[in-house]
ZABARO-101424 format. One record per residue: residue number from 1; residue in three letters; chain; y, z, x of N, C-alpha, C in turn. Coordinates in Angstrom, 2 decimals, decimal comma. Each point is the difference from the previous one (the first is absolute). Layout:
% ZABARO-101424
REC    i   aa  ch      n.Y      n.Z      n.X     ca.Y     ca.Z     ca.X      c.Y      c.Z      c.X
REC  NUM  ALA   A        Y        Z        X        Y        Z        X        Y        Z        X
...
END
This chain:
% ZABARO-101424
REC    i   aa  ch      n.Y      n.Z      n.X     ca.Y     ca.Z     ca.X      c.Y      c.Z      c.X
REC    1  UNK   A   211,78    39,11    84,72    -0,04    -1,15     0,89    -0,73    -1,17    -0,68
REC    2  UNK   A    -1,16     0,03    -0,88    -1,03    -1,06    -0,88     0,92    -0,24    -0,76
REC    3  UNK   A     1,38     0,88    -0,18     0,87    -0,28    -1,53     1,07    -1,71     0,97
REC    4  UNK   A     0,17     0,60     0,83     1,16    -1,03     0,78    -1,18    -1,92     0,00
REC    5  UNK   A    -1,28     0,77     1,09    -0,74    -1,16    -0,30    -0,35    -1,16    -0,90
REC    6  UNK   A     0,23     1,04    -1,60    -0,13    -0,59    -0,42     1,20    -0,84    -1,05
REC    7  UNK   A     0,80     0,70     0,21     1,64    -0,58    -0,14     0,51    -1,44     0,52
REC    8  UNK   A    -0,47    -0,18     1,45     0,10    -0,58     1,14    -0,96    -1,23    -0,71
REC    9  UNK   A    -0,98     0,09    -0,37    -1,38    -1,06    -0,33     0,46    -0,45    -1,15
REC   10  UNK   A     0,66     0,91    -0,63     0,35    -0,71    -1,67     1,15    -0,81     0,29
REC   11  UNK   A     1,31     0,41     1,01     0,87    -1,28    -0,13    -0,27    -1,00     1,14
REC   12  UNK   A    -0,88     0,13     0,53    -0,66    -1,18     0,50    -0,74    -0,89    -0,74
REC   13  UNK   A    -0,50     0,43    -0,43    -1,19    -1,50    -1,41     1,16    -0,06    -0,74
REC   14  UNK   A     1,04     0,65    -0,59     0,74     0,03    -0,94     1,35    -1,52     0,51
REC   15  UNK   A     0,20     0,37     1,28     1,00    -0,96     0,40    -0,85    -1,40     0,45
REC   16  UNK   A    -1,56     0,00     0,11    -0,59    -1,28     0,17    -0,62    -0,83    -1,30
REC   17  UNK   A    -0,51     0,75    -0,76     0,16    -0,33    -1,07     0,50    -1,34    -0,19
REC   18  UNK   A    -0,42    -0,83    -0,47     0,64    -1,13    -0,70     1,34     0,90    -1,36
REC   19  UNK   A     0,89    -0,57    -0,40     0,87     0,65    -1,11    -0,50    -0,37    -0,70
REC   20  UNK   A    -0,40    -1,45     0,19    -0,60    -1,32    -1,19    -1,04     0,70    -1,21
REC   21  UNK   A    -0,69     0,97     0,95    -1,06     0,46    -0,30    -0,07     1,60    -0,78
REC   22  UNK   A     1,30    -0,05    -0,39     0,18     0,91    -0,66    -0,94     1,88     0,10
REC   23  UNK   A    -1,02    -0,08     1,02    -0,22     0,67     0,03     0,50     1,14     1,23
REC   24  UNK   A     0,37     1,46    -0,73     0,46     1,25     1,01    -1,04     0,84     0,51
REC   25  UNK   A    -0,74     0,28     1,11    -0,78     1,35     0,44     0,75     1,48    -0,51
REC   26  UNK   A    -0,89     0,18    -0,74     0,38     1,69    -0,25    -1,67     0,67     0,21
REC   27  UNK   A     0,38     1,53     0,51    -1,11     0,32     0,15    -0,99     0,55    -1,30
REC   28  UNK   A     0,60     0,00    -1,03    -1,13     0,62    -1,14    -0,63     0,45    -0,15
REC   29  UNK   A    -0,98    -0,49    -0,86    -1,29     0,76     0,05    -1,22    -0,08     1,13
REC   30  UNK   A     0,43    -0,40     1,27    -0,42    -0,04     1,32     1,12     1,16     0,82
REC   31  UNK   A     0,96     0,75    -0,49     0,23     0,55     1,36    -0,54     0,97     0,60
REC   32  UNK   A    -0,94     0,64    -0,59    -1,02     0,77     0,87    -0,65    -0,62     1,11
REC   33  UNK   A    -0,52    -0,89    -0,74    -0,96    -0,77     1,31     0,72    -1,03     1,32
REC   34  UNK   A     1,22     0,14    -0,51     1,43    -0,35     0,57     0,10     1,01     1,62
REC   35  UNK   A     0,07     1,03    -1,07     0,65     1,36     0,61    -1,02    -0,18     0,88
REC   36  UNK   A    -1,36     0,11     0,19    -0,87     0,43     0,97    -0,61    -1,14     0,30
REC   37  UNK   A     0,03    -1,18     0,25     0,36    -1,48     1,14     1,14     0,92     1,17
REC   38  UNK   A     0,91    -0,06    -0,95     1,45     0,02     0,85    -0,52     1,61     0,72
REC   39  UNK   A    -0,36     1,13     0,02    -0,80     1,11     0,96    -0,18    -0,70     0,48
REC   40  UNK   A    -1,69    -0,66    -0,04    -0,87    -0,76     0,84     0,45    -0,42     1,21
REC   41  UNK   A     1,25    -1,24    -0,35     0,24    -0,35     0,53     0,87     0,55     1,13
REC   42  UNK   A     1,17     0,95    -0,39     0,52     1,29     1,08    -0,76     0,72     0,88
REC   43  UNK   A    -1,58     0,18    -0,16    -0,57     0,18     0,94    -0,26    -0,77     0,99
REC   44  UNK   A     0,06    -1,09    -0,04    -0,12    -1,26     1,22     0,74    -0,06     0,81
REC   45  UNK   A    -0,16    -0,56     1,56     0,89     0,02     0,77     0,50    -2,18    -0,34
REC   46  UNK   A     1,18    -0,30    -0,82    -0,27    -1,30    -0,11     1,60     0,12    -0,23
REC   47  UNK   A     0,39    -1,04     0,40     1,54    -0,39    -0,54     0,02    -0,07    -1,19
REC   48  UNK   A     1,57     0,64    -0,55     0,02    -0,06    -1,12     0,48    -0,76    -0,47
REC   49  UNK   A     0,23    -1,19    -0,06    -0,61    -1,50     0,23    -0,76    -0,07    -1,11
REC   50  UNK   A    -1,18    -0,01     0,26    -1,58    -0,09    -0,19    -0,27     0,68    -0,90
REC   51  UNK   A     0,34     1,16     0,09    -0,05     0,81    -0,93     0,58     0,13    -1,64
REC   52  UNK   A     1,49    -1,09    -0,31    -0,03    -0,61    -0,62    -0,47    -1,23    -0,65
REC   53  UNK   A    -0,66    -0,49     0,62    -0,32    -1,43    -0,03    -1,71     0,25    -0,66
REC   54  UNK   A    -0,61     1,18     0,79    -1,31     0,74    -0,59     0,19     0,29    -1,44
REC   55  UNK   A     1,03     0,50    -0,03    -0,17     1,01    -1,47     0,64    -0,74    -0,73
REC   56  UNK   A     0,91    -1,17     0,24     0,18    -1,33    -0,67    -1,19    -1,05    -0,40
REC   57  UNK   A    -0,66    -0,02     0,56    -1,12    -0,39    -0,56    -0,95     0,51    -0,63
REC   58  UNK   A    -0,16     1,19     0,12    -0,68     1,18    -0,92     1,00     0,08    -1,43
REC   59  UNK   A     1,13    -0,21    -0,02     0,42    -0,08    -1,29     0,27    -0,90    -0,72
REC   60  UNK   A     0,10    -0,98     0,77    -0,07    -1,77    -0,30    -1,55     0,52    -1,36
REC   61  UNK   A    -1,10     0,01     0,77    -1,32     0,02    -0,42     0,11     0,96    -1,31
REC   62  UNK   A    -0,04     1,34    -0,24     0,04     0,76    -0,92     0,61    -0,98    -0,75
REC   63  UNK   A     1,69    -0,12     0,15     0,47    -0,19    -1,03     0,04    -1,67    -0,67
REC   64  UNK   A    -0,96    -1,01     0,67    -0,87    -1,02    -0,35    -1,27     0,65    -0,87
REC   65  UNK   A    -0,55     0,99     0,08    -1,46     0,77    -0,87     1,03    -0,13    -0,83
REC   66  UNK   A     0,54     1,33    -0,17     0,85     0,66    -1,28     0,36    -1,58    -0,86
REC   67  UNK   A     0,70    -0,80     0,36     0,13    -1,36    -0,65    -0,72    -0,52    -0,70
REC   68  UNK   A    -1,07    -0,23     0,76    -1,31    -0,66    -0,55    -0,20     1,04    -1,15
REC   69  UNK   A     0,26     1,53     0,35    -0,88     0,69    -1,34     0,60    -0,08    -1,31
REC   70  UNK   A     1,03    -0,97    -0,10     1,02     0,67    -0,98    -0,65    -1,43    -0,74
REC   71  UNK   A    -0,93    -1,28     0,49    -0,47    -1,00    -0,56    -0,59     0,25    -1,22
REC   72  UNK   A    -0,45     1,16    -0,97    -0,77     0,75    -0,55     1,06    -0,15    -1,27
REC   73  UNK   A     0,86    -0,10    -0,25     1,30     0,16    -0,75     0,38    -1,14    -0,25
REC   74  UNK   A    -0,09    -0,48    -1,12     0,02    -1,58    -0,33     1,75    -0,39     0,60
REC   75  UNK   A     0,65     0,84    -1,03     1,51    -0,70     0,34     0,52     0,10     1,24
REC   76  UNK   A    -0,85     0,64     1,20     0,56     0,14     1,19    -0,82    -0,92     1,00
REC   77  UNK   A    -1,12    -0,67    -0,41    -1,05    -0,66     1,00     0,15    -1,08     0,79
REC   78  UNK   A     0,64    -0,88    -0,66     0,43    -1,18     0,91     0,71     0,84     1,06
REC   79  UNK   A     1,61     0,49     0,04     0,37     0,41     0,74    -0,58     1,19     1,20
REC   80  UNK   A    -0,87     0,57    -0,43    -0,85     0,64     0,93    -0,15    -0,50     0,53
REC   81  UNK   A    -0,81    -1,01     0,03    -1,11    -0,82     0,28     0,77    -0,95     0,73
REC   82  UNK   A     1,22    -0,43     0,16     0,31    -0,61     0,64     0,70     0,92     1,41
REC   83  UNK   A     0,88     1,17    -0,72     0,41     0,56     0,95    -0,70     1,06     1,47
REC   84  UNK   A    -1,46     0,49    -0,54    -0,77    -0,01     0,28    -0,84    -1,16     1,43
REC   85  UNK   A     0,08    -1,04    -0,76    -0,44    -1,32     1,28     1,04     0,07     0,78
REC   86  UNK   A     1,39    -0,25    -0,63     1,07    -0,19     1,31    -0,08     1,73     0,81
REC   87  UNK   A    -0,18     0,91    -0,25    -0,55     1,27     0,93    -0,49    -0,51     1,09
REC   88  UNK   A    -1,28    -0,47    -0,49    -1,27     0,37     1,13     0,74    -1,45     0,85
REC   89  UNK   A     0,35    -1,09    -0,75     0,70    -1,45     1,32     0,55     1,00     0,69
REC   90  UNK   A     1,24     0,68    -0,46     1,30     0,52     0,54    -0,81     0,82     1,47
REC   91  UNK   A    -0,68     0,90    -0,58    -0,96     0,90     0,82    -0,26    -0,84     1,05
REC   92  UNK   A    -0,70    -1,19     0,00    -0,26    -0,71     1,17     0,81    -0,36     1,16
REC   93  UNK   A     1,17    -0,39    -0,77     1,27    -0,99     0,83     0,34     1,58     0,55
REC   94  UNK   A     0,23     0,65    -0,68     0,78     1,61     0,70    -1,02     0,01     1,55
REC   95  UNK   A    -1,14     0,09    -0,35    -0,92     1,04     1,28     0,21    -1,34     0,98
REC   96  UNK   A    -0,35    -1,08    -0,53     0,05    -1,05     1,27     1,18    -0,04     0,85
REC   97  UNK   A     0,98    -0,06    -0,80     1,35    -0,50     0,16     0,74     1,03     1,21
REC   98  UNK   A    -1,00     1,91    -0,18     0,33     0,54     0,72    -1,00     0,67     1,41
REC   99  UNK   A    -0,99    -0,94     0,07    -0,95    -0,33     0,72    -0,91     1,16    -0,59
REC  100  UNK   A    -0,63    -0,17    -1,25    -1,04     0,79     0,16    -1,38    -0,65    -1,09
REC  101  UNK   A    -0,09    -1,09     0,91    -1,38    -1,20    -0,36    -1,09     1,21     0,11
REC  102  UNK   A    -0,01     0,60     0,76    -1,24     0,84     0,65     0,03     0,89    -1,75
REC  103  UNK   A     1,15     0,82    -0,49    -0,21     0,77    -1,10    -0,36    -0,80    -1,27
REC  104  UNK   A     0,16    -1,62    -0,50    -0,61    -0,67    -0,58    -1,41     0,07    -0,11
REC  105  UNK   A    -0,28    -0,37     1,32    -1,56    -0,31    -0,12    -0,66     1,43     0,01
REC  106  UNK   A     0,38     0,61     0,50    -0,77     1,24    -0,24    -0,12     0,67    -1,28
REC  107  UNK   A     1,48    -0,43    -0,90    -0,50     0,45    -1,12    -0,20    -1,03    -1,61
REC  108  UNK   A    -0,48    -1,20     0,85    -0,13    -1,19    -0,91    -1,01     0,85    -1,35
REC  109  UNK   A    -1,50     0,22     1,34    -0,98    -0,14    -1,60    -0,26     1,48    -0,59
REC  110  UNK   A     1,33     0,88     0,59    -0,30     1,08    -1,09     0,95    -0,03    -0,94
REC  111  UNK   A     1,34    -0,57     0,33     0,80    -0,81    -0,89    -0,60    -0,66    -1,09
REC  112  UNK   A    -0,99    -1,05     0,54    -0,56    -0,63    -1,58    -0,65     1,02    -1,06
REC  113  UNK   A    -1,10     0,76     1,05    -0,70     1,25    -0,88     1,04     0,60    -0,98
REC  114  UNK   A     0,78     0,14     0,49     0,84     0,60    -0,87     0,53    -0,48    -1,22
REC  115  UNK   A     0,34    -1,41     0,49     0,18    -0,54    -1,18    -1,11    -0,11    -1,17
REC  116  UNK   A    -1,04    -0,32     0,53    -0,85    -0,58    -0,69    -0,76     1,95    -0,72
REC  117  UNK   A     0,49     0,77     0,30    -0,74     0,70    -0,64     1,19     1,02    -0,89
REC  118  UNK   A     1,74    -0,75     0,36     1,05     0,74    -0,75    -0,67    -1,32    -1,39
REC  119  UNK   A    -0,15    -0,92     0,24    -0,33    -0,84    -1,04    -1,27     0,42    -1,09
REC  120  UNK   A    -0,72     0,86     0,72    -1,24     0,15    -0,86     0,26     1,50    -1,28
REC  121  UNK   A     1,41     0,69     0,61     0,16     1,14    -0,52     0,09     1,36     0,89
REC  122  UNK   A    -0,08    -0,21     1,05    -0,08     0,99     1,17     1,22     0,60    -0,08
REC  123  UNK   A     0,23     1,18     0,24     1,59     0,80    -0,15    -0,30     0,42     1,58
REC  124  UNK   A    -1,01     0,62     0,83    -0,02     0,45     1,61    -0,05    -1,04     0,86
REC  125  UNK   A    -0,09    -0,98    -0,30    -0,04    -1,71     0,97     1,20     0,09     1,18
REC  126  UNK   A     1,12     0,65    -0,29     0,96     0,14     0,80    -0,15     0,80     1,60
REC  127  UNK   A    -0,73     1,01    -0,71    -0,39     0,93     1,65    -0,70    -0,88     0,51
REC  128  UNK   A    -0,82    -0,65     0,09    -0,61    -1,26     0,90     1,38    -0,18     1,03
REC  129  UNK   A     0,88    -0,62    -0,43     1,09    -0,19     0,66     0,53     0,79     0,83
REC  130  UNK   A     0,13     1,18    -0,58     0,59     1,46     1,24    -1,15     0,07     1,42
REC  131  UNK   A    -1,27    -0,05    -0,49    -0,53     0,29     0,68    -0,64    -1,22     0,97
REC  132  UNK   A     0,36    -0,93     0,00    -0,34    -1,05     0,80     1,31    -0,44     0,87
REC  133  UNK   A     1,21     0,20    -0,42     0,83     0,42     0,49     0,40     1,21     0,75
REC  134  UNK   A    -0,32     0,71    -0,26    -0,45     1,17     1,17    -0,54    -0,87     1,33
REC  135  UNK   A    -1,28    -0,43    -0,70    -0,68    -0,33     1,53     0,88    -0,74     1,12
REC  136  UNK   A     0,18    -0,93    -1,17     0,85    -1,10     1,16     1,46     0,85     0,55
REC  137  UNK   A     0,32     0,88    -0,57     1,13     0,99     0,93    -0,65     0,67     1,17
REC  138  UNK   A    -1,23     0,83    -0,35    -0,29     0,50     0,89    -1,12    -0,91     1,40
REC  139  UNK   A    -0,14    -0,87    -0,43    -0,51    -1,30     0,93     1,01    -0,53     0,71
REC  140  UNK   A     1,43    -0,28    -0,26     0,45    -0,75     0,46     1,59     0,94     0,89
REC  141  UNK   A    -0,33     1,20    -0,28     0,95     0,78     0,02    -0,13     1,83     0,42
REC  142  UNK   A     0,51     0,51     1,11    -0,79     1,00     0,75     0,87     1,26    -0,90
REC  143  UNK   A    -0,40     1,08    -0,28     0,60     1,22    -0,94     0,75     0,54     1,36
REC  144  UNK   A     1,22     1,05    -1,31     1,37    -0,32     1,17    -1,24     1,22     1,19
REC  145  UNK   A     0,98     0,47     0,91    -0,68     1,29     0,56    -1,28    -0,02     0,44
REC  146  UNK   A    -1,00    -1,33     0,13    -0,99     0,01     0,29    -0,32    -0,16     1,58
REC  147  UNK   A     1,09     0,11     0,47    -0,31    -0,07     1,78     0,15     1,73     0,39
REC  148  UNK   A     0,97     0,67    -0,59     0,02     1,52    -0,22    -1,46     0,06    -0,51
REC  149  UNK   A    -1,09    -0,18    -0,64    -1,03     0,53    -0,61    -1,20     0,21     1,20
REC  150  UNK   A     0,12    -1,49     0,50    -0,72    -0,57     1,10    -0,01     1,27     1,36
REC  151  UNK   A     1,86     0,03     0,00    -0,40     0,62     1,24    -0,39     1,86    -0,56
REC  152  UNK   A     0,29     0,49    -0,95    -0,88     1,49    -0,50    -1,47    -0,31     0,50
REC  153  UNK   A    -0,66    -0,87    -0,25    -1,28     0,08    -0,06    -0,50    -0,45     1,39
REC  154  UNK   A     0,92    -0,39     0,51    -0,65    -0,11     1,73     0,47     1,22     0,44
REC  155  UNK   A     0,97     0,84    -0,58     0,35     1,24     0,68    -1,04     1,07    -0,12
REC  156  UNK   A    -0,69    -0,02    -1,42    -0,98     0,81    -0,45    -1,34    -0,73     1,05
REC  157  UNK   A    -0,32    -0,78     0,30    -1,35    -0,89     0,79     0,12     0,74     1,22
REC  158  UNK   A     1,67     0,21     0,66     0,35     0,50     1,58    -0,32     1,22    -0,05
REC  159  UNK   A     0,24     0,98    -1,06    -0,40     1,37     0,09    -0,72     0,27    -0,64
END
Protein backbone atom coordinates (compact mmCIF):
# COMPACT_ATOMS: atom_id res chain seq x y z
CA UNK A 1 0.00 0.00 0.00
CA UNK A 2 3.32 2.72 0.93
CA UNK A 3 4.38 1.16 -2.64
CA UNK A 4 1.03 2.73 -4.46
CA UNK A 5 1.49 5.97 -2.11
CA UNK A 6 4.26 6.41 -3.21
CA UNK A 7 3.73 5.89 -6.98
CA UNK A 8 0.76 8.25 -6.65
CA UNK A 9 3.29 11.20 -4.98
CA UNK A 10 5.90 10.63 -7.64
CA UNK A 11 3.49 11.33 -10.63
CA UNK A 12 2.14 14.04 -8.90
CA UNK A 13 5.41 16.37 -8.38
CA UNK A 14 6.38 14.66 -11.59
CA UNK A 15 3.33 16.11 -13.67
CA UNK A 16 3.75 19.64 -11.64
CA UNK A 17 7.01 20.00 -12.09
CA UNK A 18 7.90 22.77 -14.28
CA UNK A 19 9.37 20.60 -17.74
CA UNK A 20 11.44 23.84 -18.08
CA UNK A 21 13.10 22.62 -15.17
CA UNK A 22 14.29 19.68 -16.30
CA UNK A 23 14.13 18.11 -13.18
CA UNK A 24 12.32 14.22 -12.54
CA UNK A 25 11.46 12.87 -8.75
CA UNK A 26 12.83 9.47 -8.45
CA UNK A 27 13.02 7.90 -5.23
CA UNK A 28 16.83 6.90 -4.82
CA UNK A 29 18.85 6.99 -2.43
CA UNK A 30 15.88 8.24 -0.16
CA UNK A 31 13.49 5.39 -0.75
CA UNK A 32 13.70 3.99 2.52
CA UNK A 33 12.92 6.96 4.27
CA UNK A 34 10.32 7.26 1.46
CA UNK A 35 9.01 3.90 2.26
CA UNK A 36 8.40 4.77 5.97
CA UNK A 37 6.83 8.60 5.58
CA UNK A 38 4.52 6.82 3.22
CA UNK A 39 3.69 3.86 6.55
CA UNK A 40 3.52 6.83 8.73
CA UNK A 41 1.44 8.29 6.91
CA UNK A 42 -1.17 5.05 6.26
CA UNK A 43 -1.54 5.09 9.76
CA UNK A 44 -3.50 8.36 9.85
CA UNK A 45 -6.96 8.81 9.55
CA UNK A 46 -6.43 11.83 6.64
CA UNK A 47 -7.49 11.97 3.00
CA UNK A 48 -5.46 10.69 0.71
CA UNK A 49 -5.31 13.90 -0.60
CA UNK A 50 -2.99 15.02 2.02
CA UNK A 51 -1.33 12.33 2.20
CA UNK A 52 0.22 12.93 -1.04
CA UNK A 53 0.75 16.34 -0.80
CA UNK A 54 2.63 15.35 2.87
CA UNK A 55 4.99 13.02 1.44
CA UNK A 56 5.31 15.44 -1.54
CA UNK A 57 6.79 17.69 0.44
CA UNK A 58 8.87 15.35 2.38
CA UNK A 59 10.40 14.49 -0.93
CA UNK A 60 10.43 17.84 -2.46
CA UNK A 61 12.91 18.42 0.80
CA UNK A 62 15.21 15.23 0.76
CA UNK A 63 15.62 15.44 -2.67
CA UNK A 64 16.55 19.45 -2.43
CA UNK A 65 19.40 18.00 0.58
CA UNK A 66 20.61 15.27 -1.79
CA UNK A 67 21.12 18.33 -4.45
CA UNK A 68 22.73 20.55 -2.38
CA UNK A 69 25.10 17.50 -1.43
CA UNK A 70 26.27 16.80 -4.75
CA UNK A 71 27.72 20.85 -4.45
CA UNK A 72 31.01 19.07 -3.21
CA UNK A 73 31.85 17.95 -6.89
CA UNK A 74 33.22 20.71 -8.82
CA UNK A 75 31.79 19.75 -12.34
CA UNK A 76 28.37 19.22 -10.90
CA UNK A 77 28.01 22.42 -8.42
CA UNK A 78 26.50 25.13 -10.10
CA UNK A 79 23.81 22.86 -11.20
CA UNK A 80 23.18 21.46 -7.79
CA UNK A 81 23.16 24.38 -6.43
CA UNK A 82 20.81 25.73 -8.49
CA UNK A 83 18.59 22.79 -8.76
CA UNK A 84 18.65 22.34 -5.27
CA UNK A 85 17.23 26.23 -4.62
CA UNK A 86 14.52 25.68 -7.24
CA UNK A 87 13.55 22.38 -4.73
CA UNK A 88 13.12 24.06 -1.63
CA UNK A 89 11.03 27.44 -3.93
CA UNK A 90 9.18 24.50 -5.63
CA UNK A 91 8.60 22.94 -2.02
CA UNK A 92 6.97 26.13 -1.01
CA UNK A 93 4.54 26.92 -3.94
CA UNK A 94 3.59 22.92 -3.67
CA UNK A 95 2.52 23.04 0.30
CA UNK A 96 0.88 26.53 -0.08
CA UNK A 97 -0.68 26.06 -3.26
CA UNK A 98 -2.23 22.92 -1.55
CA UNK A 99 -3.14 24.61 1.64
CA UNK A 100 -0.56 23.53 3.83
CA UNK A 101 0.98 27.12 5.17
CA UNK A 102 0.54 25.48 8.62
CA UNK A 103 3.31 22.49 7.32
CA UNK A 104 5.72 25.42 6.16
CA UNK A 105 5.95 27.10 9.20
CA UNK A 106 6.18 24.34 11.27
CA UNK A 107 8.91 23.09 9.50
CA UNK A 108 10.69 26.40 8.49
CA UNK A 109 13.54 26.41 11.22
CA UNK A 110 14.33 22.81 11.25
CA UNK A 111 14.48 23.05 7.55
CA UNK A 112 17.22 25.70 7.87
CA UNK A 113 19.06 23.48 10.64
CA UNK A 114 19.31 21.26 8.25
CA UNK A 115 20.61 23.05 5.84
CA UNK A 116 22.98 24.78 7.64
CA UNK A 117 24.43 21.73 9.21
CA UNK A 118 24.09 19.44 5.59
CA UNK A 119 26.48 22.47 4.79
CA UNK A 120 28.90 21.98 7.60
CA UNK A 121 29.36 18.14 6.63
CA UNK A 122 26.58 16.46 8.53
CA UNK A 123 25.45 13.10 6.72
CA UNK A 124 22.30 12.50 9.85
CA UNK A 125 20.87 16.25 9.39
CA UNK A 126 18.06 14.59 7.45
CA UNK A 127 16.27 12.65 10.38
CA UNK A 128 15.65 16.09 11.90
CA UNK A 129 13.17 16.14 9.14
CA UNK A 130 11.39 12.67 9.71
CA UNK A 131 11.06 13.44 12.98
CA UNK A 132 9.60 16.84 13.15
CA UNK A 133 7.43 15.74 10.64
CA UNK A 134 6.12 13.11 12.57
CA UNK A 135 5.05 15.63 15.04
CA UNK A 136 3.23 17.79 12.90
CA UNK A 137 1.33 14.42 11.57
CA UNK A 138 0.63 13.37 14.75
CA UNK A 139 -0.50 17.01 16.01
CA UNK A 140 -2.50 17.71 13.34
CA UNK A 141 -3.86 14.34 12.58
CA UNK A 142 -5.73 11.53 14.86
CA UNK A 143 -4.11 7.61 14.28
CA UNK A 144 -6.49 5.53 12.23
CA UNK A 145 -8.51 3.26 15.00
CA UNK A 146 -8.06 5.61 17.74
CA UNK A 147 -11.78 5.99 18.72
CA UNK A 148 -11.74 1.88 18.84
CA UNK A 149 -8.72 2.40 21.42
CA UNK A 150 -10.65 4.99 23.44
CA UNK A 151 -13.57 3.00 23.77
CA UNK A 152 -11.24 -0.55 25.10
CA UNK A 153 -10.12 1.55 27.78
CA UNK A 154 -13.40 2.90 29.04
CA UNK A 155 -14.52 -0.72 28.74
CA UNK A 156 -11.59 -1.86 30.95
CA UNK A 157 -12.46 1.55 33.60
CA UNK A 158 -16.44 -0.12 33.49
CA UNK A 159 -15.23 -3.46 34.67
Amino acid sequence: MSQNLMQETKQLLNHELPQQAGIHVTAGEDEASLRDMAELLLDYDMDPGERRIILGCYWLLLKAYRSHDHVHHAEVAGKAVLDGDFLLSFYLQFAVRHGFVDLVGDLARTNKRIQIRLAEGSRSATSQLHQRLTRFIAKRYSRRYATTQRFKQVTYDVI
